[in-house]
C-alpha positions in Angstrom: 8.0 1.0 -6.1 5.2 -0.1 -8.1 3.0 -1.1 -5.5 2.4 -0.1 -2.3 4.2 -0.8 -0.4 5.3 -0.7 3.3 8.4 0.7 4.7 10.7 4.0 5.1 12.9 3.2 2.0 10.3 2.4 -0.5 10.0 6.1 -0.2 13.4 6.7 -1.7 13.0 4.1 -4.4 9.6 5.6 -5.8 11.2 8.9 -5.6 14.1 7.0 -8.0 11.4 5.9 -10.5 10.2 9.1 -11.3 13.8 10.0 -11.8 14.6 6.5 -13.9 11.9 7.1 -16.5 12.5 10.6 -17.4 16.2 10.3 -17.2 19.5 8.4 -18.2 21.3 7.4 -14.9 24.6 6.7 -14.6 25.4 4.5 -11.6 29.0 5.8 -12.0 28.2 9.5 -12.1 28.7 12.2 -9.2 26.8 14.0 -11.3 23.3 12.7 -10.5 20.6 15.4 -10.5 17.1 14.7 -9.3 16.6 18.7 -9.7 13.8 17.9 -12.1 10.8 16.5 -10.5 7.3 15.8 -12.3 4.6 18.5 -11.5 1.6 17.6 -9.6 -1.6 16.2 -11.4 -4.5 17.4 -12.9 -7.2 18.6 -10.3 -9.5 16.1 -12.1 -11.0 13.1 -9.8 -9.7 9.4 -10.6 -13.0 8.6 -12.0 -12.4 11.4 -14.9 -9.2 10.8 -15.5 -8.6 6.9 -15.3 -11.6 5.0 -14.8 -14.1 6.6 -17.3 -11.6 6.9 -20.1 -11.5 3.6 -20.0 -15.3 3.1 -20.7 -16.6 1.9 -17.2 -19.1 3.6 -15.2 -17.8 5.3 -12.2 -18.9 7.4 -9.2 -16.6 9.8 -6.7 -17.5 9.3 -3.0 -16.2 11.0 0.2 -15.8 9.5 3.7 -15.1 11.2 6.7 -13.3 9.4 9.6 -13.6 9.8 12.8 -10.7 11.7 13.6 -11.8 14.2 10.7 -9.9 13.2 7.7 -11.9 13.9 4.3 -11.2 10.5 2.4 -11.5 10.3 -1.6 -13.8 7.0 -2.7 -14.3 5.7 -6.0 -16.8 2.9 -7.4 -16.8 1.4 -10.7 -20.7 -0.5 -10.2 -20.3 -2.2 -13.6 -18.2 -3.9 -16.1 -18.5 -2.7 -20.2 -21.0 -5.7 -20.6 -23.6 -3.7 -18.3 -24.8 -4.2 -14.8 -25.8 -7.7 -13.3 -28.0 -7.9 -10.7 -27.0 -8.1 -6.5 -23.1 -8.1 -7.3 -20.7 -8.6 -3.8 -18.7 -5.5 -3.3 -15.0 -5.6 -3.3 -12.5 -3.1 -1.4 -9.2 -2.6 -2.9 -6.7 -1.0 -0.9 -3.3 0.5 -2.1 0.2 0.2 -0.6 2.0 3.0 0.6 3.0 6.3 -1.6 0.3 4.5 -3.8 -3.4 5.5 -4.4 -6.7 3.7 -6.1 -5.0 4.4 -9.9 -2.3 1.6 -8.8 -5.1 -1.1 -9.4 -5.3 0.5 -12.9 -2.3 1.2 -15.0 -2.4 -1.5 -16.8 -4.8 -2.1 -19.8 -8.6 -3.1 -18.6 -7.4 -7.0 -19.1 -4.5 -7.0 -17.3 -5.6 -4.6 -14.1 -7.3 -5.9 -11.3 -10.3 -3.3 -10.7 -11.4 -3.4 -14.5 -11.2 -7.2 -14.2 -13.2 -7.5 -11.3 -15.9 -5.1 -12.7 -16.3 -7.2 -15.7 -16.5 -10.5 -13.8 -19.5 -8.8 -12.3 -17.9 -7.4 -8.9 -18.8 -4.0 -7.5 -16.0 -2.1 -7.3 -14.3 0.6 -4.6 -11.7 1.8 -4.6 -10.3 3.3 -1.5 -7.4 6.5 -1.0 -6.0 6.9 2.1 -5.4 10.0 4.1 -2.5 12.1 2.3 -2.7 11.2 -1.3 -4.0 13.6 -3.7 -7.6 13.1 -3.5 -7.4 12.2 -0.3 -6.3 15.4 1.2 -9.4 17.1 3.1 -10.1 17.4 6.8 -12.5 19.0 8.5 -10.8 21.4 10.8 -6.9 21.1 9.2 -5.4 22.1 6.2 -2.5 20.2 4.8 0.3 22.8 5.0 -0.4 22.5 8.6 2.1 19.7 10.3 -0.7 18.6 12.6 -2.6 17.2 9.5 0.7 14.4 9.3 0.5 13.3 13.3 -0.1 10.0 12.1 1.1 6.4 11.0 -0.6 3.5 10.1 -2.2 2.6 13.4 -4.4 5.9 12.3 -5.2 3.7 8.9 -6.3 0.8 11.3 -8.2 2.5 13.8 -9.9 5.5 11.2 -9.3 4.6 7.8 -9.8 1.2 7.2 -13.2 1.0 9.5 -14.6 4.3 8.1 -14.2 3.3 4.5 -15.4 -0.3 4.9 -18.4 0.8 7.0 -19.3 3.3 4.1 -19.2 0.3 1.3 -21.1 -1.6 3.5 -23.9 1.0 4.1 -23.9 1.5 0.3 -24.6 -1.5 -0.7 -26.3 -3.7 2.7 -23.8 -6.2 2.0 -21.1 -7.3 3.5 -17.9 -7.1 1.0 -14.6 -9.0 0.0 -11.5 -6.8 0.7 -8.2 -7.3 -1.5 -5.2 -5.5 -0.1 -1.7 -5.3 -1.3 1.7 -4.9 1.1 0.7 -1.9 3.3 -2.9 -2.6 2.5 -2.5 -6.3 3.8 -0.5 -4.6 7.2 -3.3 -2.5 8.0 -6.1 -5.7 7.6 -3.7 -7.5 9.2 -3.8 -5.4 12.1 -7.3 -4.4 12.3 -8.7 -8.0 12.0 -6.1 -8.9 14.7 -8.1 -6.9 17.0 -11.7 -8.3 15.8 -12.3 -5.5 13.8 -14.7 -4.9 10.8 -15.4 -8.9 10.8 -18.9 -7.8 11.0 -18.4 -6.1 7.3 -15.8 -8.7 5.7 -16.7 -11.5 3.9 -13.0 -12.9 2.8 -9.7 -11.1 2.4 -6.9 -11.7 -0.4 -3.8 -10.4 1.0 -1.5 -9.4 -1.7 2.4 -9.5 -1.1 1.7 -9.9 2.5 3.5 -7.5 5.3 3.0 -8.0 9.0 6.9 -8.4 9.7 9.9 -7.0 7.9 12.6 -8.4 10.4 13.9 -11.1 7.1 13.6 -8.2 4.3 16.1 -9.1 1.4 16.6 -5.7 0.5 19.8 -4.2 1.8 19.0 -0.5 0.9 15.9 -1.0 2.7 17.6 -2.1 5.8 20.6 0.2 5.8 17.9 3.5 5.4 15.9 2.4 8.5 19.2 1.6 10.7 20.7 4.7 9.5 16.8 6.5 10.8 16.5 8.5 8.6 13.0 9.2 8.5 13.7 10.2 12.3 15.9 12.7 10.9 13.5 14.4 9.0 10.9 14.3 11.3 13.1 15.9 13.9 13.9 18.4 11.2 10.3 19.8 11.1 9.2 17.5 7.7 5.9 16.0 9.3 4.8 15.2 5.1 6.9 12.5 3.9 6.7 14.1 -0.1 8.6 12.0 -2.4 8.7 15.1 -5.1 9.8 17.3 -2.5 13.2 18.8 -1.9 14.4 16.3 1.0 13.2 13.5 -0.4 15.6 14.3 -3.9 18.4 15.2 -1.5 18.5 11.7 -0.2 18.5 10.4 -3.4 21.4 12.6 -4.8 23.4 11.6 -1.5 22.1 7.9 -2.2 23.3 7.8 -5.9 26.6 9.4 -5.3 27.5 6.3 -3.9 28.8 4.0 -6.3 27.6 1.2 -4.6 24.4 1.8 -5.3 22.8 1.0 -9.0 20.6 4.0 -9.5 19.8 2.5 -13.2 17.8 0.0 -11.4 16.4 0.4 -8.1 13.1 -0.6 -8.7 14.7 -4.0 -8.7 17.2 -3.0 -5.7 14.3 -2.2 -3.9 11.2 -4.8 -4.7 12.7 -7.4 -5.7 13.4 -8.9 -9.9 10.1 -8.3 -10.7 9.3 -10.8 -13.8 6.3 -9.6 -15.4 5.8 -5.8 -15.0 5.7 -4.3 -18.5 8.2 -0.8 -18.9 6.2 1.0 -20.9 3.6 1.4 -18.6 6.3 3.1 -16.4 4.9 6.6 -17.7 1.7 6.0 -17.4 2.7 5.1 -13.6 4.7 8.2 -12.9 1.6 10.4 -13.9 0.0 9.3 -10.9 2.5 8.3 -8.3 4.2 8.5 -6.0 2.3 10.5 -3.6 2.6 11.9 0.1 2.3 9.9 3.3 3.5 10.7 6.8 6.4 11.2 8.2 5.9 9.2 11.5 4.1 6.7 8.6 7.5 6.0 7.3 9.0 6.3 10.8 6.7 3.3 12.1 7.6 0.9 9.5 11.7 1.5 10.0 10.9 0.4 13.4 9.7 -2.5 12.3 12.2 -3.6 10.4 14.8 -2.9 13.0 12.2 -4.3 15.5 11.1 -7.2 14.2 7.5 -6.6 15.5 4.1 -5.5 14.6 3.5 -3.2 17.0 2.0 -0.1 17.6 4.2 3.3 17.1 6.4 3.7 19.5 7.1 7.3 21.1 10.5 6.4 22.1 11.0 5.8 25.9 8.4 4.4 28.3 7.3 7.6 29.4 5.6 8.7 26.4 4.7 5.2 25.5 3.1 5.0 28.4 1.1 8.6 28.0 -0.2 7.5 25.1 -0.7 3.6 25.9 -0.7 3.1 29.6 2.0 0.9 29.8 5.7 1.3 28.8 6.0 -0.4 25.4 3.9 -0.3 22.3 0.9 -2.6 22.0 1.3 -5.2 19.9 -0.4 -6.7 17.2 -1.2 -10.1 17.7 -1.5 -11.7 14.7 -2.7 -15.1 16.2 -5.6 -13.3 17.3 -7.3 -13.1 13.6 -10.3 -14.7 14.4 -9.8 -18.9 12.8 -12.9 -18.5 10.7 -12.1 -15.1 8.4 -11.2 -16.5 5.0 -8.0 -15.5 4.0 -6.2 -15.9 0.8 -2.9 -14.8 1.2 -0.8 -14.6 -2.3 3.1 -14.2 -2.0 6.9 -14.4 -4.4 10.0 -16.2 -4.1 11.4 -12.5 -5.5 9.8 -10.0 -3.2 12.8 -8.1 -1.4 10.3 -6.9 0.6 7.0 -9.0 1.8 10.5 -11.5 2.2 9.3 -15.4 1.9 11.1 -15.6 5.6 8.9 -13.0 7.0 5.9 -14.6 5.4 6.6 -17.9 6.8 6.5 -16.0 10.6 3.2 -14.7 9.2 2.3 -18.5 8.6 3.0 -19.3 11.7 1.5 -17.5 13.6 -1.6 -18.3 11.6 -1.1 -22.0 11.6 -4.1 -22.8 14.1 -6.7 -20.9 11.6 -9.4 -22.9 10.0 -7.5 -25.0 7.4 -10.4 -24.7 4.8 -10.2 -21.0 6.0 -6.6 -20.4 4.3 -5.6 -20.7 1.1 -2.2 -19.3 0.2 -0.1 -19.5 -3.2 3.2 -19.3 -4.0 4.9 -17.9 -7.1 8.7 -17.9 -7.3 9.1 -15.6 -9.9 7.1 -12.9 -8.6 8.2 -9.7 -6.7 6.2 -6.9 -5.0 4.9 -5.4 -7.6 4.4 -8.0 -10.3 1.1 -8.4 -7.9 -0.3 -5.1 -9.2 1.5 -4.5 -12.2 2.1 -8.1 -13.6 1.2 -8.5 -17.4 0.3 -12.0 -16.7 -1.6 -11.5 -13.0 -4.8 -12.1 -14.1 -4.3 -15.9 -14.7 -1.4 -16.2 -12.3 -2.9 -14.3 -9.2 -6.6 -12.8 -9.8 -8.1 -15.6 -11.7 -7.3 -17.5 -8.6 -8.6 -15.0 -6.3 -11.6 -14.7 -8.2 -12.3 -18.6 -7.5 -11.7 -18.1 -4.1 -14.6 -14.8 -3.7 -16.9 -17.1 -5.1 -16.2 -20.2 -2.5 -17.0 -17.6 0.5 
């Protein structure tokens, strides 16, 4: 996609992209061949190769979590104009097959972490477990398939609190947190149980996910009935690797079909996204997409065949019930997000996959929070990723934002 997103087929369409720019696709053709996949990236940290390029100041952190996992943390503490004193921190945090360099493709105008660093903000930038910098654990190595037991409950309970804990203890402040589709699921969840509250100052909750029952995308919602990340998980592939051979076998199988437009599924997929500029598509596919998990991509088909935010769900009530005491997954209560926690919550009339309908059920289920508290926008030409990628976000979306940091 272009943006983090949140759910098993998003896999397939950033595995398409890669495929899109390098290649003229014929929707027609039986011919399709995904055979040639872009090569891994340079061993150089994102603070080399993006951030300092650009002419920012930039330091490479590490967190460890508590279940082991050797996370990759970047800050940018100043904008080009120099450093201002006592600046609020910000967390960003990437959707899924994303990493930190998604909050920079664009030019230093038109990206969101080189904007907030010049509007004095101290910057992180946070990597999850499985993407390329983000790849260390104390006791497990990678190739090993016991390094991919995990889904995003793993990002609520380890992640999430391990890297906002460590911003926090940097700087003795506590921070604002901008997320953006599966980085909005994972807040979602974690302040749902009271989590990190103590850390947070606001949230801005880009192209919102907590449900995915309404998604407009009908690829999306024929790959997780059809469960096929199931299948691969039961084949032995524990990393969900979007370059990697099963992921361009679904995609040949996929674009045989001449249903399905395989010259634009960017736009099958995320929605007409109004604003994103093609040549940066390049610069994109240097960087993504990237691994996740398997049982990751598992969760979130069950959720859109579910209808729920729930935890994972081992499949019968026995195991559920190993793991969680009682015979169905816990759930995620979304009414639970403590009434007081600014929110800003920024959303498209385009978005195929944060769907306005499953938004609105979001809405709901917050309308008792603090009305002061809330402040959500609306844009009905956006998509998913014209939030991250949008020539004309800054005054549309982070402008805005910015406004609402400073109220809090």
């Amino acid at each position: 996609m272009a943006s983090t997103i949140t759910h098993t087929v998003l896999a397939v369409l950033l595995c398409v992209l890669a495929v899109v720019a390098r290649t003229n696709l014929d929707k027609q053709s039986s011919d399709f061949n995904l055979s040639k996949i872009l090569p891994l990236f340079d061993e150089d940290g994102i603070c080399n190769l993006v951030v300092e390029k650009q002419g920012y100041v930039c330091q490479e952190h590490k967190v460890i979590t508590k279940d082991g996992y050797i996370l990759s943390l970047q800050r940018i503490p100043e904008g080009r104009a120099g450093k201002a004193a006592n600046k609020i921190p910000v967390l960003l945090q990437h959707g899924l097959l994303m990493d930190a360099v998604s909050w920079m493709i664009n030019s230093p105008d038109e990206s969101l972490a080189f904007i907030l660093a010049d509007n004095g903000f101290d910057v992180w930038l946070a990597n999850t477990r499985g993407t390329n910098y983000s790849r260390g654990h104390t006791s497990v190595d990678p190739n090993d398939p016991s390094y991919w037991d995990w889904s995003w409950d793993e990002l609520v309970a380890y992640d999430l609190p391990a890297t906002v804990q460590y911003v926090h203890d940097q700087t003795g402040q506590k921070l604002h947190y901008v997320g953006h589709s599966l980085g909005t699921l994972i807040a979602f969840a974690a302040f749902s149980q009271e989590k990190l509250l103590n850390s947070i100052r606001s949230a801005a909750l880009l192209s919102p996910i907590a449900y995915l029952a309404q998604m407009s995308s009908f690829l999306a919602k024929t790959a997780a009935d059809a469960f096929i990340a199931e299948d691969l998980y039961w084949l032995g592939i524990k990393e969900f690797a979007p370059r990697g051979e099963a992921a361009v076998k679904l995609l040949e199988d996929i674009c045989k079909n001449p249903e399905n437009n395989c010259s634009d599924l960017m736009t099958s997929f995320t929605g007409p996204n109004c604003c994103v500029n093609s040549s940066k598509t390049n610069d994109f596919l240097d960087h993504e997409p990237q691994s996740t998990a398997t049982k990751n991509m598992i969760h979130l088909a069950q959720m859109i065949r579910q209808g729920t935010i729930a935890m994972y769900d081992y499949g019968s009530a026995d195991e559920n019930n190993k793991h969680y005491g009682q015979p169905t997954p816990p759930v995620y209560n979304m009414s639970s997000i403590p009434k007081n926690l600014p929110l800003f919550l920024s959303y498209g009339g385009q978005d195929y996959l944060s769907d306005v309908d499953d938004v609105k059920t979001l809405l709901n289920a917050l309308k008792d929070h603090d009305a002061d508290k809330l402040l959500t926008q609306y844009r009905e030409d956006y998509a998913h990723a014209d939030f991250v990628f949008g020539e004309n976000a800054k005054q549309v979306v982070y402008d805005p934002l910015m406004a609402f940091f400073m109220l809090q």
